[in-house]
CHARMM-style PDB file with segment names, atoms N, HN, CA, C and O in Angstrom:
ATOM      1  N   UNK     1     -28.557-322.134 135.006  1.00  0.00      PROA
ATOM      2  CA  UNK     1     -29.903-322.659 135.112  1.00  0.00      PROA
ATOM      3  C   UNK     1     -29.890-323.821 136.108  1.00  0.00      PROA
ATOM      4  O   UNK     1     -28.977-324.638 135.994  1.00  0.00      PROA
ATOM      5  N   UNK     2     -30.835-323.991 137.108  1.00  0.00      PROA
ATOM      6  HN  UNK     2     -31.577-323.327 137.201  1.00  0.00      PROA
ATOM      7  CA  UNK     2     -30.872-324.821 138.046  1.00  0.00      PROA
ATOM      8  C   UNK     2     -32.510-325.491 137.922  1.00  0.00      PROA
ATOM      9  O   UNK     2     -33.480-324.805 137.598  1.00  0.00      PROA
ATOM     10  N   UNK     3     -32.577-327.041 138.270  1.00  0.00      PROA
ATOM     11  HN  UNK     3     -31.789-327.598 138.533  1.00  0.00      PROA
ATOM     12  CA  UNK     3     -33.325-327.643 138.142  1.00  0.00      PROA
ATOM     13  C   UNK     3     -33.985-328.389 139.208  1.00  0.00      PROA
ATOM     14  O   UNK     3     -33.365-329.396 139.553  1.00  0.00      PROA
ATOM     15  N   UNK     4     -35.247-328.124 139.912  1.00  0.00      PROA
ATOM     16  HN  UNK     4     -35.750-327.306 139.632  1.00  0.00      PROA
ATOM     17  CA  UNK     4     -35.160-329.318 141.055  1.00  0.00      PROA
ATOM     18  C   UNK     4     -36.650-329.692 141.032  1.00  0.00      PROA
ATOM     19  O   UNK     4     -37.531-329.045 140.466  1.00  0.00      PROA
ATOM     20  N   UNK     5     -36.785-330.698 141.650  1.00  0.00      PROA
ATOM     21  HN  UNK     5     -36.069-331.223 142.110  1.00  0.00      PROA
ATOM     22  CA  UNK     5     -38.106-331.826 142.014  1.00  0.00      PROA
ATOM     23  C   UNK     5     -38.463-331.436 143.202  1.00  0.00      PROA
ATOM     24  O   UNK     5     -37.676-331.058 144.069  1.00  0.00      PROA
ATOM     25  N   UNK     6     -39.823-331.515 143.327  1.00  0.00      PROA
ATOM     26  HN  UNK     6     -40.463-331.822 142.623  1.00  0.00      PROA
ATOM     27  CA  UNK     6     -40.910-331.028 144.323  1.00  0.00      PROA
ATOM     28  C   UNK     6     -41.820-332.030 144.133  1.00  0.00      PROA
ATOM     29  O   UNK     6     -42.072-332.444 143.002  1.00  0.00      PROA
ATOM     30  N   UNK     7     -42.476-332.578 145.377  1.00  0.00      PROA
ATOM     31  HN  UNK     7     -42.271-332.241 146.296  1.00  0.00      PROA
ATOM     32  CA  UNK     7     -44.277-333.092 145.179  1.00  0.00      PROA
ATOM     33  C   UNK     7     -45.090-332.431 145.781  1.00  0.00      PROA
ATOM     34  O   UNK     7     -44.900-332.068 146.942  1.00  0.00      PROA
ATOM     35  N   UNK     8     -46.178-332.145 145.083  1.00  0.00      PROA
ATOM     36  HN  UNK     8     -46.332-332.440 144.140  1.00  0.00      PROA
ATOM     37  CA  UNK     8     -47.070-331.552 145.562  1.00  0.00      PROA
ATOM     38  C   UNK     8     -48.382-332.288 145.830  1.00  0.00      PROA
ATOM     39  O   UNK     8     -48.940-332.980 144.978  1.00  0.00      PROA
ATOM     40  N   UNK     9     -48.821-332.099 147.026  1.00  0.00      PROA
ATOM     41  HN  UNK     9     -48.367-331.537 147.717  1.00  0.00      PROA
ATOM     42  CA  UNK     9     -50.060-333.250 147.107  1.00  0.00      PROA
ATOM     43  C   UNK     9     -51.262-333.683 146.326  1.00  0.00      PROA
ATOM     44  O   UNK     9     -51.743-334.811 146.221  1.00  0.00      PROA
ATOM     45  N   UNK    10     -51.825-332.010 145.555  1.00  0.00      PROA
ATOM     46  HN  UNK    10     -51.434-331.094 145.640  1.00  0.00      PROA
ATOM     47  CA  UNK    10     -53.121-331.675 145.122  1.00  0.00      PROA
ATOM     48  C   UNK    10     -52.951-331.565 143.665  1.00  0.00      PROA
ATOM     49  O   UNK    10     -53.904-331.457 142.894  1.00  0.00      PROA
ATOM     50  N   UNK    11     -51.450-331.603 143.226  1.00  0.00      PROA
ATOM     51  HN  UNK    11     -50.676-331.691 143.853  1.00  0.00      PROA
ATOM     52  CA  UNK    11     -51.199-331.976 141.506  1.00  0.00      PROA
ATOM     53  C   UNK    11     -51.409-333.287 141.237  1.00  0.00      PROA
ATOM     54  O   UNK    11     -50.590-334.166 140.966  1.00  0.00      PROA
ATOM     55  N   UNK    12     -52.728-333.335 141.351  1.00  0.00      PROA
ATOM     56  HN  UNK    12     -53.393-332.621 141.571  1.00  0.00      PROA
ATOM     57  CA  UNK    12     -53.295-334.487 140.569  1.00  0.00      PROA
ATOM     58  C   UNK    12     -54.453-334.546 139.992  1.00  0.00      PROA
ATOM     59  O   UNK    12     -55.018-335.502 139.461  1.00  0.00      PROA
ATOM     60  N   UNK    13     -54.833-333.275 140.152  1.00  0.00      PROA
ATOM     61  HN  UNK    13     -54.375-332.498 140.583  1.00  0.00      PROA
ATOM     62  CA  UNK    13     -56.238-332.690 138.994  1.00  0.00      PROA
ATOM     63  C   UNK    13     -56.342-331.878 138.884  1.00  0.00      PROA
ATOM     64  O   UNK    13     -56.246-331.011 139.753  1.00  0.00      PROA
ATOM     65  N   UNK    14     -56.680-331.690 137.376  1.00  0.00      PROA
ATOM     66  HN  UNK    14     -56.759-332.394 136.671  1.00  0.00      PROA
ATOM     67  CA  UNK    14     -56.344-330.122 136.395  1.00  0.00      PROA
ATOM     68  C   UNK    14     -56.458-329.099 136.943  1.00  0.00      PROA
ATOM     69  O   UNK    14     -55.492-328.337 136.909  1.00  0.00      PROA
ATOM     70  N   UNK    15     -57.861-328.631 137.759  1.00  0.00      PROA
ATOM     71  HN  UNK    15     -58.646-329.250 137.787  1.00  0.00      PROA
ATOM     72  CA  UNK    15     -57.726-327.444 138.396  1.00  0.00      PROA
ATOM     73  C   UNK    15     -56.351-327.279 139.677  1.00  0.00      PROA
ATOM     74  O   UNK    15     -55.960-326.114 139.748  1.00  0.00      PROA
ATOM     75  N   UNK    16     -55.964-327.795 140.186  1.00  0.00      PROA
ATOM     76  HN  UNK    16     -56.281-328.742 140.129  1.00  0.00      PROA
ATOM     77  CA  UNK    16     -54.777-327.345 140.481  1.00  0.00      PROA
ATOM     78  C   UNK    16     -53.909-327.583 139.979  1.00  0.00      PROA
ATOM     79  O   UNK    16     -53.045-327.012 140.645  1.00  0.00      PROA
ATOM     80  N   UNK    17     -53.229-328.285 138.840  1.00  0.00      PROA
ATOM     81  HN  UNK    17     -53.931-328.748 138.299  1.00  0.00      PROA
ATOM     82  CA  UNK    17     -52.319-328.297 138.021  1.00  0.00      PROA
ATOM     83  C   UNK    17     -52.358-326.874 137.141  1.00  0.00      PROA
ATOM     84  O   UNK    17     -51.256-326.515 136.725  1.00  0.00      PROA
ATOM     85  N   UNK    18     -53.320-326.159 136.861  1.00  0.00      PROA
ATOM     86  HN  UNK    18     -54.215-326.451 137.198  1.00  0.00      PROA
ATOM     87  CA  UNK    18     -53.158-325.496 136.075  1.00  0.00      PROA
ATOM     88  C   UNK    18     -53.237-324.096 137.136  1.00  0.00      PROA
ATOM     89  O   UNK    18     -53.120-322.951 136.698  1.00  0.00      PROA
ATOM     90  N   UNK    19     -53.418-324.364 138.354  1.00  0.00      PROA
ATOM     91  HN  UNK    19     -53.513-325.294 138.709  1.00  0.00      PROA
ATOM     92  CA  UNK    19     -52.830-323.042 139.452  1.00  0.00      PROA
ATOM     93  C   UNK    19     -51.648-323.065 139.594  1.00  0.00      PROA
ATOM     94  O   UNK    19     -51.072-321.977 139.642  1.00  0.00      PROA
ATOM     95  N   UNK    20     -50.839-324.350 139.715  1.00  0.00      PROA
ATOM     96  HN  UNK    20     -51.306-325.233 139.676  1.00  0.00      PROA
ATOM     97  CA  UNK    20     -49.623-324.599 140.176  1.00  0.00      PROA
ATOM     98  C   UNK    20     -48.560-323.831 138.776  1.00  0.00      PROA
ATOM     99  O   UNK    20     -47.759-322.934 139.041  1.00  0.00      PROA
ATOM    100  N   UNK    21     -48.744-324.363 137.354  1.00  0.00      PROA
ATOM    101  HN  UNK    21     -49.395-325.091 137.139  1.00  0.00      PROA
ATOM    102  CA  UNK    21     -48.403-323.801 136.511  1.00  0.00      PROA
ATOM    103  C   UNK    21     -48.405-322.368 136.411  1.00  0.00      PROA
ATOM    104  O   UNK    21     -47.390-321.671 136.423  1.00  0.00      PROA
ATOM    105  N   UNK    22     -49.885-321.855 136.286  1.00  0.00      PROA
ATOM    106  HN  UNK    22     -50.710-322.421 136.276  1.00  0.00      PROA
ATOM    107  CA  UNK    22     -49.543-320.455 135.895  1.00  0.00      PROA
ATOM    108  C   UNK    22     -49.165-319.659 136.971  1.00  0.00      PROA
ATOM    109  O   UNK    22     -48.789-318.558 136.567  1.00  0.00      PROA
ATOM    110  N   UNK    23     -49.094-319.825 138.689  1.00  0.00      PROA
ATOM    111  HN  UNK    23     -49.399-320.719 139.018  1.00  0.00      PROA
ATOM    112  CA  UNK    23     -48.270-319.329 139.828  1.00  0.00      PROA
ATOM    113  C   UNK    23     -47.121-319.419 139.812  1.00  0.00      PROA
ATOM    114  O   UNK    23     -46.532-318.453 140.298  1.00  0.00      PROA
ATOM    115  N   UNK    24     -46.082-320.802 139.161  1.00  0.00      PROA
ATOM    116  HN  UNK    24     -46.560-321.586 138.766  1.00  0.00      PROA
ATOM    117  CA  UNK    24     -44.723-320.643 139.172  1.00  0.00      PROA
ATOM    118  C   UNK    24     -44.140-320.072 137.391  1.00  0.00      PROA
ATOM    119  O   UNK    24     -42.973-319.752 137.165  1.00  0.00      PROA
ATOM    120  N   UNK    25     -44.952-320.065 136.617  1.00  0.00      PROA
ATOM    121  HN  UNK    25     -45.900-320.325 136.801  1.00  0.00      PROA
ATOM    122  CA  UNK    25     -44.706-319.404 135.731  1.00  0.00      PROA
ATOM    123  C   UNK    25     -44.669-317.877 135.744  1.00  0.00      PROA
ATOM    124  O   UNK    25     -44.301-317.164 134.811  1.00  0.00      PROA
ATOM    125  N   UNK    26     -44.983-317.596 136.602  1.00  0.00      PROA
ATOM    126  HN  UNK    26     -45.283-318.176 137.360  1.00  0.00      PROA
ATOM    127  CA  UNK    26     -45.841-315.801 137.277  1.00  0.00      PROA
ATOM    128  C   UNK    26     -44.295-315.711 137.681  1.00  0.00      PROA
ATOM    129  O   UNK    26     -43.692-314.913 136.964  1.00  0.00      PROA
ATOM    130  N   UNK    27     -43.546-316.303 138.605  1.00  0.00      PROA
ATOM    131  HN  UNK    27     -44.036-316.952 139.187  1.00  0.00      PROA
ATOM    132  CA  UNK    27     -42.179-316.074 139.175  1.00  0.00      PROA
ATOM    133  C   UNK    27     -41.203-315.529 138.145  1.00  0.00      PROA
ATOM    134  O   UNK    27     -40.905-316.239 137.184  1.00  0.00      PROA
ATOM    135  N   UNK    28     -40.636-314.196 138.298  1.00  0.00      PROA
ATOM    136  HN  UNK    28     -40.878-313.619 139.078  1.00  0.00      PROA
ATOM    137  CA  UNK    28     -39.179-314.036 137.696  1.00  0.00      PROA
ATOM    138  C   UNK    28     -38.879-315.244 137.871  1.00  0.00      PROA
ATOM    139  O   UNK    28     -39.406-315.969 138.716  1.00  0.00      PROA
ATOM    140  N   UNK    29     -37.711-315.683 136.827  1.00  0.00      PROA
ATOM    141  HN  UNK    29     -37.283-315.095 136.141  1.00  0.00      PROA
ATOM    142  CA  UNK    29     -36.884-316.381 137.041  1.00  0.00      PROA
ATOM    143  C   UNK    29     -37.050-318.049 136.899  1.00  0.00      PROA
ATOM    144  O   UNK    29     -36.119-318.836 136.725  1.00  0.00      PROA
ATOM    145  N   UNK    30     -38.511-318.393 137.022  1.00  0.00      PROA
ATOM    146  HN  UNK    30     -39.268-317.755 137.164  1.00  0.00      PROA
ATOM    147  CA  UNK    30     -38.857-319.676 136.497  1.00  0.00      PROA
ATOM    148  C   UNK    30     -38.912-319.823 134.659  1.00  0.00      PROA
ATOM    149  O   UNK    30     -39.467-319.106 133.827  1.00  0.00      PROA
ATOM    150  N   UNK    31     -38.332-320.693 134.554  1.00  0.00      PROA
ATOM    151  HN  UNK    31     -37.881-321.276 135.231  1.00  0.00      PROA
ATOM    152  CA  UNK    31     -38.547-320.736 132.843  1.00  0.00      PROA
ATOM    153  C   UNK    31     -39.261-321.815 132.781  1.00  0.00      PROA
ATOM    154  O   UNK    31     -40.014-321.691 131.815  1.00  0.00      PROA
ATOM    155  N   UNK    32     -39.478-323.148 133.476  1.00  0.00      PROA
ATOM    156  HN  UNK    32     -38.866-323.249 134.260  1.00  0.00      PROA
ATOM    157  CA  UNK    32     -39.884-323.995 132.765  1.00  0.00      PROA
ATOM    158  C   UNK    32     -40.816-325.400 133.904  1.00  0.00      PROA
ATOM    159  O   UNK    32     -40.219-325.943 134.834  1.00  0.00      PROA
ATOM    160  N   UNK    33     -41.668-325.597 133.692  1.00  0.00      PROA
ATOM    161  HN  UNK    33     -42.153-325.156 132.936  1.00  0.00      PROA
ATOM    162  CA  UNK    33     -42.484-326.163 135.210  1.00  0.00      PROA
ATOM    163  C   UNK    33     -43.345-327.233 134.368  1.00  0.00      PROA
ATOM    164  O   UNK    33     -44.186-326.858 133.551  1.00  0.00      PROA
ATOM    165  N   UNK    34     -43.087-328.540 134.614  1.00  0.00      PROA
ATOM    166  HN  UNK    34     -42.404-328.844 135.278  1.00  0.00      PROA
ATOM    167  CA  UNK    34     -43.180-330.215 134.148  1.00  0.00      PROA
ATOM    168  C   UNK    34     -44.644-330.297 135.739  1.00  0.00      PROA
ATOM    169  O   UNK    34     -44.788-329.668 136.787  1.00  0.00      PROA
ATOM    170  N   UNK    35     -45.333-331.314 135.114  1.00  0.00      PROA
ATOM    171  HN  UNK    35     -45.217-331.825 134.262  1.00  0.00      PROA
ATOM    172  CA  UNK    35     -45.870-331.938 136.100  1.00  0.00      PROA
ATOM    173  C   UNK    35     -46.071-333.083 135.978  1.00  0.00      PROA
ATOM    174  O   UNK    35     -46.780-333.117 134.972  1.00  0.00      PROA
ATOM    175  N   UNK    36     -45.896-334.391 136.414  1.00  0.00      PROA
ATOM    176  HN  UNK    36     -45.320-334.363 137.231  1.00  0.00      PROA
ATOM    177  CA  UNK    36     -46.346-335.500 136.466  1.00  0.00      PROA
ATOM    178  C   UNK    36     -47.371-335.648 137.010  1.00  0.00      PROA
ATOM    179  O   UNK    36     -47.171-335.625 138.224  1.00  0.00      PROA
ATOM    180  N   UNK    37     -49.143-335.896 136.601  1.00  0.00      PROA
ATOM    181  HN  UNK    37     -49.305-335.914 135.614  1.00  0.00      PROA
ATOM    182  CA  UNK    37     -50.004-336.237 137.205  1.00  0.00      PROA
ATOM    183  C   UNK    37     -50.472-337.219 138.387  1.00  0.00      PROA
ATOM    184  O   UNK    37     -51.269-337.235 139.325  1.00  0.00      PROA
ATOM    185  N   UNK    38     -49.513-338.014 137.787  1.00  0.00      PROA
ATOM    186  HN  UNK    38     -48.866-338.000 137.025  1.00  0.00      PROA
ATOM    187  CA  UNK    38     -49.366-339.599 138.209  1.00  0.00      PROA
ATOM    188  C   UNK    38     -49.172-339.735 139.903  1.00  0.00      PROA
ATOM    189  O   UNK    38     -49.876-340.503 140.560  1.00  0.00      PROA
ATOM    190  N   UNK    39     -48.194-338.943 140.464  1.00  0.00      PROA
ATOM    191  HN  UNK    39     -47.622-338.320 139.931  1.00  0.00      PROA
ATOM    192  CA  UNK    39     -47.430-338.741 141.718  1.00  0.00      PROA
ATOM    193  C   UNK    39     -47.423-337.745 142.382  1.00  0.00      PROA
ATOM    194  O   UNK    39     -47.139-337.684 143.578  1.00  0.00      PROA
ATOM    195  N   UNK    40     -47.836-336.576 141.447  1.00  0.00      PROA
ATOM    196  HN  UNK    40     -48.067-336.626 140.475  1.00  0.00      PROA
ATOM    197  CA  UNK    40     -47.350-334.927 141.741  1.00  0.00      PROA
ATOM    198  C   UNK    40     -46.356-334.640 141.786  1.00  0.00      PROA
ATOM    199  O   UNK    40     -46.146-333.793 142.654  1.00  0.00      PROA
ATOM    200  N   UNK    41     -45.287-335.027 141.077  1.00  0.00      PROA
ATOM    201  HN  UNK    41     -45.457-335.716 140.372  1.00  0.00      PROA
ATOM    202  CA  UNK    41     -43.928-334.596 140.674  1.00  0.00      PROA
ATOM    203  C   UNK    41     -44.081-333.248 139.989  1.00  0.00      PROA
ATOM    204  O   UNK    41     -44.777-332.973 139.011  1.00  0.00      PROA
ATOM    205  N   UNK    42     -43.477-332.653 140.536  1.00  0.00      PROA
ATOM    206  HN  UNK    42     -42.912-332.876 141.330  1.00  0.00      PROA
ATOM    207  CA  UNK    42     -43.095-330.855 139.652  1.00  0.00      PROA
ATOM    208  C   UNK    42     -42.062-330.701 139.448  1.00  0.00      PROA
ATOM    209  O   UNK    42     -41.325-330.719 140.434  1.00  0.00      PROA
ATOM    210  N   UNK    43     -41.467-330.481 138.171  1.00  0.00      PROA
ATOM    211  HN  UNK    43     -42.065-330.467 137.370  1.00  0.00      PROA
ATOM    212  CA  UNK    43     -40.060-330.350 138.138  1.00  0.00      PROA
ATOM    213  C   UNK    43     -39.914-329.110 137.665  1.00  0.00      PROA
ATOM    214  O   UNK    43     -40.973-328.735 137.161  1.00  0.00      PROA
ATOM    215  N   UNK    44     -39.036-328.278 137.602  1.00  0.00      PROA
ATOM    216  HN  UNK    44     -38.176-328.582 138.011  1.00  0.00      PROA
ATOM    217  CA  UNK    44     -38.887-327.480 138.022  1.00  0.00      PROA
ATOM    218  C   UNK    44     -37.260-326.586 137.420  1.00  0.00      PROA
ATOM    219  O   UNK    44     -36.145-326.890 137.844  1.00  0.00      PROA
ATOM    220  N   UNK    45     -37.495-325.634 136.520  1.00  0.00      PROA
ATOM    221  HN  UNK    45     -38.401-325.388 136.177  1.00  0.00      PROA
ATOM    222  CA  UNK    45     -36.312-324.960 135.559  1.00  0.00      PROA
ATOM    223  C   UNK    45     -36.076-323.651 136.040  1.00  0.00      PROA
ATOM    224  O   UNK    45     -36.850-322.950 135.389  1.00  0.00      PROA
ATOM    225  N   UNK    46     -35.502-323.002 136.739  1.00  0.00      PROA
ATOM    226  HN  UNK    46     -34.873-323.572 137.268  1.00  0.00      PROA
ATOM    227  CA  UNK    46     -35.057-322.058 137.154  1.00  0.00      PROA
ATOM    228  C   UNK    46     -34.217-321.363 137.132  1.00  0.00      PROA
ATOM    229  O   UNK    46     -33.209-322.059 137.256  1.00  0.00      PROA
ATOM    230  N   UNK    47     -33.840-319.945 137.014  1.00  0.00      PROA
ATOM    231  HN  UNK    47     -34.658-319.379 136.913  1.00  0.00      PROA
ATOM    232  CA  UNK    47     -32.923-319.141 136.969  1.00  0.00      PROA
ATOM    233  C   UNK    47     -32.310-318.890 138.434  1.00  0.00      PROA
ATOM    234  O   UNK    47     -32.827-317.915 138.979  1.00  0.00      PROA
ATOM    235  N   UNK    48     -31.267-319.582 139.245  1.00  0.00      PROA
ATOM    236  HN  UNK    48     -30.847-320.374 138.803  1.00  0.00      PROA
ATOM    237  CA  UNK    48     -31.017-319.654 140.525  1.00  0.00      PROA
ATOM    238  C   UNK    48     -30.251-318.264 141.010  1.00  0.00      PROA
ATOM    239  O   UNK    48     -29.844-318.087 142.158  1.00  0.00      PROA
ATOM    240  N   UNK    49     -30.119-317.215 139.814  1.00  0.00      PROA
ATOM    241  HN  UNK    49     -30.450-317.359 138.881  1.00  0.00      PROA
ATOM    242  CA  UNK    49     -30.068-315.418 139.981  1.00  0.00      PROA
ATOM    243  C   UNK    49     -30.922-315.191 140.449  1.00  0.00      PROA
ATOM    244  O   UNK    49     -30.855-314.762 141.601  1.00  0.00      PROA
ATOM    245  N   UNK    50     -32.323-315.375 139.737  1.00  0.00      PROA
ATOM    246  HN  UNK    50     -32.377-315.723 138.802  1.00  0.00      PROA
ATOM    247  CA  UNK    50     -33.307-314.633 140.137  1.00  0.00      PROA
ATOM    248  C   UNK    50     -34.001-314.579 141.172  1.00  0.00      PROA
ATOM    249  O   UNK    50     -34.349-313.572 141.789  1.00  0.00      PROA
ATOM    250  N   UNK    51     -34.384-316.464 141.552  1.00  0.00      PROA
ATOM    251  HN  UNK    51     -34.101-317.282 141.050  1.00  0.00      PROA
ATOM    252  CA  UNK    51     -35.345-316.892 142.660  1.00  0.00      PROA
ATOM    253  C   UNK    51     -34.266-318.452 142.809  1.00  0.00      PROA
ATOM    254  O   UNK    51     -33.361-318.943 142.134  1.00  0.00      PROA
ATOM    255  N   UNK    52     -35.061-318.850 144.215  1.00  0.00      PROA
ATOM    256  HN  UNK    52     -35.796-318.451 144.763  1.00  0.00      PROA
ATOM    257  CA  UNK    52     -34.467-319.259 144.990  1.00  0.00      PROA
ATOM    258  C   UNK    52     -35.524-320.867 145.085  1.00  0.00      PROA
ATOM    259  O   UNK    52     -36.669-320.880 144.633  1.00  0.00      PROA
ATOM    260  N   UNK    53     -34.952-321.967 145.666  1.00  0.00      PROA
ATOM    261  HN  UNK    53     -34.022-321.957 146.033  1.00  0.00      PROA
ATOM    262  CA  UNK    53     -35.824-323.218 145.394  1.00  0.00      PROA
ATOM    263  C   UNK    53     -36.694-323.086 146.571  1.00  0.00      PROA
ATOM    264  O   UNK    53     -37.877-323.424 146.554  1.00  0.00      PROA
ATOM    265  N   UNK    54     -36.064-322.564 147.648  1.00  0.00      PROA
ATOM    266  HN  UNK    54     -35.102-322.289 147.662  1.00  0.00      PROA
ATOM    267  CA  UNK    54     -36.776-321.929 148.921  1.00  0.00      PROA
ATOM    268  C   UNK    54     -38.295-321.081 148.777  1.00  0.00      PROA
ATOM    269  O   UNK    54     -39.381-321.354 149.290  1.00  0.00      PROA
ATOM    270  N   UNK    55     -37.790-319.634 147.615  1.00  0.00      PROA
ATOM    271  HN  UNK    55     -36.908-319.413 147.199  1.00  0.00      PROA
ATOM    272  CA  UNK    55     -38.817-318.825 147.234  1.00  0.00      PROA
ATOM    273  C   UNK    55     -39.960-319.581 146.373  1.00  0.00      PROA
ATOM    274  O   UNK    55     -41.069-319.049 146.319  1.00  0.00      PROA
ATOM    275  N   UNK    56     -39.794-320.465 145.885  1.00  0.00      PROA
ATOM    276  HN  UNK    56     -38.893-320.897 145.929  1.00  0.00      PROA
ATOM    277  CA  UNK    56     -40.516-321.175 145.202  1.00  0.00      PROA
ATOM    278  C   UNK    56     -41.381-321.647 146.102  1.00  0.00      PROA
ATOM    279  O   UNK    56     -42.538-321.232 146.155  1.00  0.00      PROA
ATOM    280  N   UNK    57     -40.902-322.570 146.909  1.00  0.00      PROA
ATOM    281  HN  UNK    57     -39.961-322.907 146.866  1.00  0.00      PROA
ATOM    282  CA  UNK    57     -41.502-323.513 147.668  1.00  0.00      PROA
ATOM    283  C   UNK    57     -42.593-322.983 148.870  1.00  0.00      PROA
ATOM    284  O   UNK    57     -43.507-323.650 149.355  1.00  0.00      PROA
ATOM    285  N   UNK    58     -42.182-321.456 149.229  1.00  0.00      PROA
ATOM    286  HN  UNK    58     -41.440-320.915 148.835  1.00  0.00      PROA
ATOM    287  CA  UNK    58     -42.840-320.491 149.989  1.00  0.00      PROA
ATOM    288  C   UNK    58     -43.933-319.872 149.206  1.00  0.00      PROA
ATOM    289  O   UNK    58     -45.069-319.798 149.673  1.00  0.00      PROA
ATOM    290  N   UNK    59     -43.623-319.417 148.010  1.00  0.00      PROA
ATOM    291  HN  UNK    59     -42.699-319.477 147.631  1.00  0.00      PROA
ATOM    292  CA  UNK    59     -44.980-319.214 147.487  1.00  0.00      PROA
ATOM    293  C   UNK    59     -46.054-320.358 147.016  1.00  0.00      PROA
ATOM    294  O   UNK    59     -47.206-320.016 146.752  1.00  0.00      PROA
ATOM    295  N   UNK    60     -45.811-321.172 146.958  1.00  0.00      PROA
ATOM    296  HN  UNK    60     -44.875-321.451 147.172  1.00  0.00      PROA
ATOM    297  CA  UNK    60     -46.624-322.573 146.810  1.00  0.00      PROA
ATOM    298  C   UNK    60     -47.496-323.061 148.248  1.00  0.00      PROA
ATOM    299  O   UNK    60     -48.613-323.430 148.610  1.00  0.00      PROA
ATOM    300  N   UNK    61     -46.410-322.832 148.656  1.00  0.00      PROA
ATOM    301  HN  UNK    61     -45.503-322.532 148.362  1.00  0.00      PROA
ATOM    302  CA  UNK    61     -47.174-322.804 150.459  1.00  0.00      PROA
ATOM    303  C   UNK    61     -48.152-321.903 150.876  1.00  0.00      PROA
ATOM    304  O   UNK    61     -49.161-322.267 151.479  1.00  0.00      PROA
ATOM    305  N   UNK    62     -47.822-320.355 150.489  1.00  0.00      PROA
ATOM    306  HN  UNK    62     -47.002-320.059 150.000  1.00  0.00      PROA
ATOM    307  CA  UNK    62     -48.841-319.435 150.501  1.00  0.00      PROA
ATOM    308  C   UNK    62     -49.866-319.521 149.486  1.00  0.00      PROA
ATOM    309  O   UNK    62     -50.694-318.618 149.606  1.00  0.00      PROA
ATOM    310  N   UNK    63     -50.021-320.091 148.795  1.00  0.00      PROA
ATOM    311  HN  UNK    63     -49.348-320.825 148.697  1.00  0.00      PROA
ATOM    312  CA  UNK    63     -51.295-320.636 147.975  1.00  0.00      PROA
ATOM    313  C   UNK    63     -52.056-321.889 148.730  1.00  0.00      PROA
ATOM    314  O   UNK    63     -53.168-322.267 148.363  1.00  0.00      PROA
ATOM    315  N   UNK    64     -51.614-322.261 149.405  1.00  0.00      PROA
ATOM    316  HN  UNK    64     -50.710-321.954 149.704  1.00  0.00      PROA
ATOM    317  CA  UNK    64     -51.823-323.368 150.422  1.00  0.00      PROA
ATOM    318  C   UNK    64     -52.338-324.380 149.508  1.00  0.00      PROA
ATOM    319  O   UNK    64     -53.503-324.727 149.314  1.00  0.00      PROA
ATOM    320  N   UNK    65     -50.510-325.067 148.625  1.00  0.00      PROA
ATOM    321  HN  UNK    65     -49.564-324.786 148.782  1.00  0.00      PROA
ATOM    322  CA  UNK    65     -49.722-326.443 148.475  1.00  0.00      PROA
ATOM    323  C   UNK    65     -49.356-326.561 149.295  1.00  0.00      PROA
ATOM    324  O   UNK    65     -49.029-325.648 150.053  1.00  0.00      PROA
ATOM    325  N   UNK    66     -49.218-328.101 149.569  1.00  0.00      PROA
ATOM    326  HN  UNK    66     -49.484-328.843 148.954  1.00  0.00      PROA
ATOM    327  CA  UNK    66     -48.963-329.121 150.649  1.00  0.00      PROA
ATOM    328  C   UNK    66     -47.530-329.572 149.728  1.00  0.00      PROA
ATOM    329  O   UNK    66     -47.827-330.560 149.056  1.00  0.00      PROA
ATOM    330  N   UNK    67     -46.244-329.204 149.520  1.00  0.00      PROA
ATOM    331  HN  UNK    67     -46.003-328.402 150.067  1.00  0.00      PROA
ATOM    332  CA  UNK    67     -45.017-329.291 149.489  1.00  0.00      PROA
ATOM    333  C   UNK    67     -44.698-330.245 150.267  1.00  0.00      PROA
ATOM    334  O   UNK    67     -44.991-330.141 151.458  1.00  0.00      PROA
ATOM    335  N   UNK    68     -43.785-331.806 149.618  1.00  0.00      PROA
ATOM    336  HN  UNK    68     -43.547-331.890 148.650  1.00  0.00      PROA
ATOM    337  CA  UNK    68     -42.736-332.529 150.616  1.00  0.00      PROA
ATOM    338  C   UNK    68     -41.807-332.969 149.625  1.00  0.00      PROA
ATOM    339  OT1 UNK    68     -40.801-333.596 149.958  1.00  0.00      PROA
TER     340      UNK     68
END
């Protein structure tokens, strides 16, 4: 199981917090997705078999998140 931190610009009100959730929950291989409102911290529980921190970060982008 692999774990990593992301910010996302627009996780900072519910309607996209709750896109961001149920899109990386949608992923094989994600088990477990934290958000800090506060900053847009996403943290981030992953199966690093399945998907990739890369694949993650690409489909977030194609939803057009602003990822840094």
């Amino acid at each position: 199981m692999a774990e990593t931190t992301i910010f996302v610009a627009e996780a900072a009100s519910q309607q996209p917090i709750q896109q961001i959730e149920h899109l990386l929950n949608g992923l094989d291989g994600v088990q477990r997705v934290l958000i800090d409102t506060a900053d847009g911290e996403v943290k981030i529980e992953f199966d690093e078999r399945k998907i990739s921190k890369e694949r993650i970060i690409i489909t977030l982008q194609q939803h057009n998140f602003r990822v840094h």
